[in-house]
N, CA, C and O atoms as CSV, one atom per row, in Angstrom:
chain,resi,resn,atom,element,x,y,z
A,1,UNK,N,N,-8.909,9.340,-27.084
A,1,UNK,CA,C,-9.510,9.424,-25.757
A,1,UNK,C,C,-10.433,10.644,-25.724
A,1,UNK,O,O,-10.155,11.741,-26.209
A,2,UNK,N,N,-11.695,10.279,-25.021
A,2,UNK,CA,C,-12.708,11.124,-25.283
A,2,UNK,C,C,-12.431,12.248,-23.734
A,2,UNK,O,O,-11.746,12.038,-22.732
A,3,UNK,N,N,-13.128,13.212,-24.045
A,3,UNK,CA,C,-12.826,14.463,-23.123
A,3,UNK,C,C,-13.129,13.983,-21.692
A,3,UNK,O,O,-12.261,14.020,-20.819
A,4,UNK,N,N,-14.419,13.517,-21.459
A,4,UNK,CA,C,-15.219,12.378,-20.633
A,4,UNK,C,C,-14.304,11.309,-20.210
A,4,UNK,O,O,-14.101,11.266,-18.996
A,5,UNK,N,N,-13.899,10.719,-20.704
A,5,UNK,CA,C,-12.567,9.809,-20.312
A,5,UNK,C,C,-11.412,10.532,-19.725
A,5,UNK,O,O,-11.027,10.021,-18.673
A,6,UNK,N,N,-10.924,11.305,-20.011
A,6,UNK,CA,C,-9.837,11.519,-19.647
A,6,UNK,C,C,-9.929,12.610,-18.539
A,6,UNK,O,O,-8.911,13.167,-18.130
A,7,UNK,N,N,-11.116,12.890,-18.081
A,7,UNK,CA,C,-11.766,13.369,-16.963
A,7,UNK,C,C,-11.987,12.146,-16.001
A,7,UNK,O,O,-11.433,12.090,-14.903
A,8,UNK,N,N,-12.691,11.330,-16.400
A,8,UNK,CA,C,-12.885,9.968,-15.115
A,8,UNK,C,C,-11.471,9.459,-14.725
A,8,UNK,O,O,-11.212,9.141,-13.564
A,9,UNK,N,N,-10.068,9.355,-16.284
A,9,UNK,CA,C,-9.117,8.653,-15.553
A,9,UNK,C,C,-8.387,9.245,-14.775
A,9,UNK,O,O,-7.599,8.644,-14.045
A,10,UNK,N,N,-8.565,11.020,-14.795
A,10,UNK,CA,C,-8.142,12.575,-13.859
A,10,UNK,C,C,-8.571,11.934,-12.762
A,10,UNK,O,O,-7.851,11.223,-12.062
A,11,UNK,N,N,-9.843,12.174,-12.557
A,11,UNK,CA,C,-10.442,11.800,-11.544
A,11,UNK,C,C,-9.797,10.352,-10.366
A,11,UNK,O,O,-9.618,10.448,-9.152
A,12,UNK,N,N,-9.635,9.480,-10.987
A,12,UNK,CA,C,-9.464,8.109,-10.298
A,12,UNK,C,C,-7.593,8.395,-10.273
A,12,UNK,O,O,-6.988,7.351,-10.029
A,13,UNK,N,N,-7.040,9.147,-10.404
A,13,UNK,CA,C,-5.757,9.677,-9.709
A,13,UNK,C,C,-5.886,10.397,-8.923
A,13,UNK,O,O,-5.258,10.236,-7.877
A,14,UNK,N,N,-6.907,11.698,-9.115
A,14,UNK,CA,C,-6.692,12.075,-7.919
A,14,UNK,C,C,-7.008,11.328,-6.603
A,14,UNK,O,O,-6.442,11.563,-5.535
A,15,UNK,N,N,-8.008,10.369,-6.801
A,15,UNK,CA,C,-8.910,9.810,-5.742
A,15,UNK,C,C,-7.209,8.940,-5.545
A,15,UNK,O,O,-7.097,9.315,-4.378
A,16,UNK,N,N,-6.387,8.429,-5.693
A,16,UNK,CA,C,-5.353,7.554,-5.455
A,16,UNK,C,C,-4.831,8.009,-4.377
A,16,UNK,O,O,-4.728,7.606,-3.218
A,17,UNK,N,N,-4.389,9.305,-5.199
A,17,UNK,CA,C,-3.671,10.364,-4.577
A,17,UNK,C,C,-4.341,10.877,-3.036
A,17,UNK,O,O,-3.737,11.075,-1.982
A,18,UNK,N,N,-5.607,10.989,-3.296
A,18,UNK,CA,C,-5.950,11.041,-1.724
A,18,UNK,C,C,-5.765,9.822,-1.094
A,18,UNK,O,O,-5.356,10.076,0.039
A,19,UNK,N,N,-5.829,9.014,-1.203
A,19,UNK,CA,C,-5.440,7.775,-0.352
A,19,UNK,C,C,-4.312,7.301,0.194
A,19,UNK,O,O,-4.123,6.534,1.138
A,20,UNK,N,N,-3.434,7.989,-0.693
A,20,UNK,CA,C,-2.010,7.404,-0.482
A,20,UNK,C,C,-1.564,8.680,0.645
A,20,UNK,O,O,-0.477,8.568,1.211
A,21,UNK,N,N,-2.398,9.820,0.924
A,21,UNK,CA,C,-1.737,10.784,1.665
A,21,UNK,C,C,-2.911,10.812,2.778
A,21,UNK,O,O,-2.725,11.500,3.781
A,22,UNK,N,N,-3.917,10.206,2.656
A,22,UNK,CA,C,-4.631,10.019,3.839
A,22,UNK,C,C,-3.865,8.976,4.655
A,22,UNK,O,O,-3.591,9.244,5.825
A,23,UNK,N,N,-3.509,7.836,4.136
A,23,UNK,CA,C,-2.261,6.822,4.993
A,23,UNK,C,C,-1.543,7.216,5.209
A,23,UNK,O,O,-1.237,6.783,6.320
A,24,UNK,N,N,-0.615,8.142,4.779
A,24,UNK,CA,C,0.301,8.582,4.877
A,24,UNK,C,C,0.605,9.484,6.322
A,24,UNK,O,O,1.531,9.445,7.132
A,25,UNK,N,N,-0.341,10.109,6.251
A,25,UNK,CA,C,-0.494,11.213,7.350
A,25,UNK,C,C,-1.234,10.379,8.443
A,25,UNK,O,O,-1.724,11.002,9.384
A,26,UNK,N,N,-1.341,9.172,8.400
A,26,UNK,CA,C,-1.660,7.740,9.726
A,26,UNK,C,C,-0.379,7.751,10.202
A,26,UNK,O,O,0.096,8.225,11.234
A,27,UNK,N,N,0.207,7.032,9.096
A,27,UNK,CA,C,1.584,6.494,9.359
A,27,UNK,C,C,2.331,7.310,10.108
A,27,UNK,O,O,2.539,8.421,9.621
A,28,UNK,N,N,2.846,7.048,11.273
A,28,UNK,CA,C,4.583,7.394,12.098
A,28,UNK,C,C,5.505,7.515,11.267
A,28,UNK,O,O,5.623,6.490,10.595
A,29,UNK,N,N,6.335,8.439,10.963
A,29,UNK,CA,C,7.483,8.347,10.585
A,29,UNK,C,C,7.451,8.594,8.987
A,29,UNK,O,O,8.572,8.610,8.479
A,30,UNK,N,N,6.473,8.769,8.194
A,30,UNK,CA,C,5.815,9.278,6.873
A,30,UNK,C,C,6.323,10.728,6.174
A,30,UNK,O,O,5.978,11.868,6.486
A,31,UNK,N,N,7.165,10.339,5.228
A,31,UNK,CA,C,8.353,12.107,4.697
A,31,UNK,C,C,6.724,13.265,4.659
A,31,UNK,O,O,5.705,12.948,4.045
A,32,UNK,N,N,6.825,14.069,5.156
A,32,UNK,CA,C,6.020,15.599,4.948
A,32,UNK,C,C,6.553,15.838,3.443
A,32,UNK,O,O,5.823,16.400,2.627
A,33,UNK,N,N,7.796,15.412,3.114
A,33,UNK,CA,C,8.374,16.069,1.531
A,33,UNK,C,C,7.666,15.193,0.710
A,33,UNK,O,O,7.252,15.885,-0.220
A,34,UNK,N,N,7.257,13.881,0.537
A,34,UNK,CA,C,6.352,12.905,-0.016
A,34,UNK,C,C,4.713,13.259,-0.006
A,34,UNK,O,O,3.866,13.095,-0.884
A,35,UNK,N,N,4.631,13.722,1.125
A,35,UNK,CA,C,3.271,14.085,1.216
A,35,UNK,C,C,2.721,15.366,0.515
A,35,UNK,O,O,1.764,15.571,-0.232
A,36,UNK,N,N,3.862,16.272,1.136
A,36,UNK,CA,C,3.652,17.728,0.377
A,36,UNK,C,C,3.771,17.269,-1.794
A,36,UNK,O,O,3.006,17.651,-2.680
A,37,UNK,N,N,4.589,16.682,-1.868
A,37,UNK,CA,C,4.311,16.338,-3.739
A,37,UNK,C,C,3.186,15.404,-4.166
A,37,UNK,O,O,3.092,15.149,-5.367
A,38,UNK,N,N,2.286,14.844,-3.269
A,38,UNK,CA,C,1.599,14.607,-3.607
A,38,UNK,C,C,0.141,15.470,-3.399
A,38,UNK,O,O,-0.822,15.323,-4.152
A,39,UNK,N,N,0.158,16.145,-2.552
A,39,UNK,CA,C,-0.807,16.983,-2.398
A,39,UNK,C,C,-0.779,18.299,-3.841
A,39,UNK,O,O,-1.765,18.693,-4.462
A,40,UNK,N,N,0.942,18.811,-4.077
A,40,UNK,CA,C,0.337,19.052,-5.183
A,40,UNK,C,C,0.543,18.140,-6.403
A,40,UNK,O,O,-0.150,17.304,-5.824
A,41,UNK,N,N,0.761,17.714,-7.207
A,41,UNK,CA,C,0.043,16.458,-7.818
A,41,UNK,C,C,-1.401,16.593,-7.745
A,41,UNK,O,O,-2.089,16.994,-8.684
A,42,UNK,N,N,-1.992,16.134,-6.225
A,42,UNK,CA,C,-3.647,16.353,-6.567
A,42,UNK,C,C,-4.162,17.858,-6.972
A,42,UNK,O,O,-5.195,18.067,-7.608
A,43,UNK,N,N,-3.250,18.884,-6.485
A,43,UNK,CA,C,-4.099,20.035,-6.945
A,43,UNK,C,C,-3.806,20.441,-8.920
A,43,UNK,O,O,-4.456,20.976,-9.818
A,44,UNK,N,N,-2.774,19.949,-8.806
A,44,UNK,CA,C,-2.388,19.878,-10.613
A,44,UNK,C,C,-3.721,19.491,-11.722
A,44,UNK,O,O,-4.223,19.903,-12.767
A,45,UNK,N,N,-3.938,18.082,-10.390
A,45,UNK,CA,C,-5.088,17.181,-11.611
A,45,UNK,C,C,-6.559,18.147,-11.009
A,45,UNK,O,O,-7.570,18.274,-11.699
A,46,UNK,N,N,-6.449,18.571,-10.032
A,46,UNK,CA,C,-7.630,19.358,-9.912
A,46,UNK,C,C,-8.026,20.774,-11.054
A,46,UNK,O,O,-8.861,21.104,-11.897
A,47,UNK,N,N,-7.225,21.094,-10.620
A,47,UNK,CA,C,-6.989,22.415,-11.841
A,47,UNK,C,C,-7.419,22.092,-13.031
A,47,UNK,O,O,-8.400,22.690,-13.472
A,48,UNK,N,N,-6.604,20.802,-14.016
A,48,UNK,CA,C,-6.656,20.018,-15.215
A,48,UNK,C,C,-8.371,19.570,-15.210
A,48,UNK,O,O,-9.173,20.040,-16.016
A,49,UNK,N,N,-8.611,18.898,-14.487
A,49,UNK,CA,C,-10.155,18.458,-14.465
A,49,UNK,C,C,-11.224,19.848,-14.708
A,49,UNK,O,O,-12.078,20.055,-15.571
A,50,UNK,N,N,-10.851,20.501,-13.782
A,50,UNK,CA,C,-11.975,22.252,-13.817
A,50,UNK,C,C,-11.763,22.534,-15.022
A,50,UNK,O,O,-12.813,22.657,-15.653
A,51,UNK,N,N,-10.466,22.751,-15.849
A,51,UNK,CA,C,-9.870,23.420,-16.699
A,51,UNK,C,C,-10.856,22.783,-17.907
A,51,UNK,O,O,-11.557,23.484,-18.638
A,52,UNK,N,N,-10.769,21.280,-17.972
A,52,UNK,CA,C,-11.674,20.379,-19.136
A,52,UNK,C,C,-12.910,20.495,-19.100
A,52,UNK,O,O,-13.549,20.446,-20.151
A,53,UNK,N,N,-13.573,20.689,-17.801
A,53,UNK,CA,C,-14.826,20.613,-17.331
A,53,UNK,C,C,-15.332,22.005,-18.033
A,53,UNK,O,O,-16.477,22.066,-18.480
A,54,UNK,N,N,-14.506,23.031,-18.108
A,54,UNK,CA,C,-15.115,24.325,-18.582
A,54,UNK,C,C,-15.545,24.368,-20.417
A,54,UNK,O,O,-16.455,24.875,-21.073
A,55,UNK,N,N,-14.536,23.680,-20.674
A,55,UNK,CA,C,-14.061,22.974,-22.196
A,55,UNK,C,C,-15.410,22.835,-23.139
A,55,UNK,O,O,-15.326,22.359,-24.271
C-alpha cells in the first residue's frame, strides 16, 4: 500500500467518523461515551494523516 493510499483510506474514515457523530449528536437519547470515542478516533486518524503528509 502506497503512502497516497493509505492517506485517502485515513481519510474516508475519518469522513465516516464524522458522520456517524454528526447523527449522532441529532439523535435523542445518543451515549456522549460513544460519541466522545469516536471523536477521538477522528483526531487519532487526523494526527496519522498530518504525520504521513509530512513524510
Amino acid at each position: 500500500m502506497t503512502v497516497t493510499s493509505h492517506i485517502a483510506e485515513l481519510k474516508k474514515k475519518h469522513e465516516h467518523l464524522s458522520d456517524m457523530v454528526a447523527q449522532a449528536q441529532r439523535a435523542p437519547g445518543s451515549s456522549d461515551l460513544q460519541i466522545a470515542e469516536w471523536k477521538k478516533q477522528k483526531l487519532k486518524i487526523k494526527e496519522e494523516i498530518s504525520r504521513l503528509q509530512q513524510v
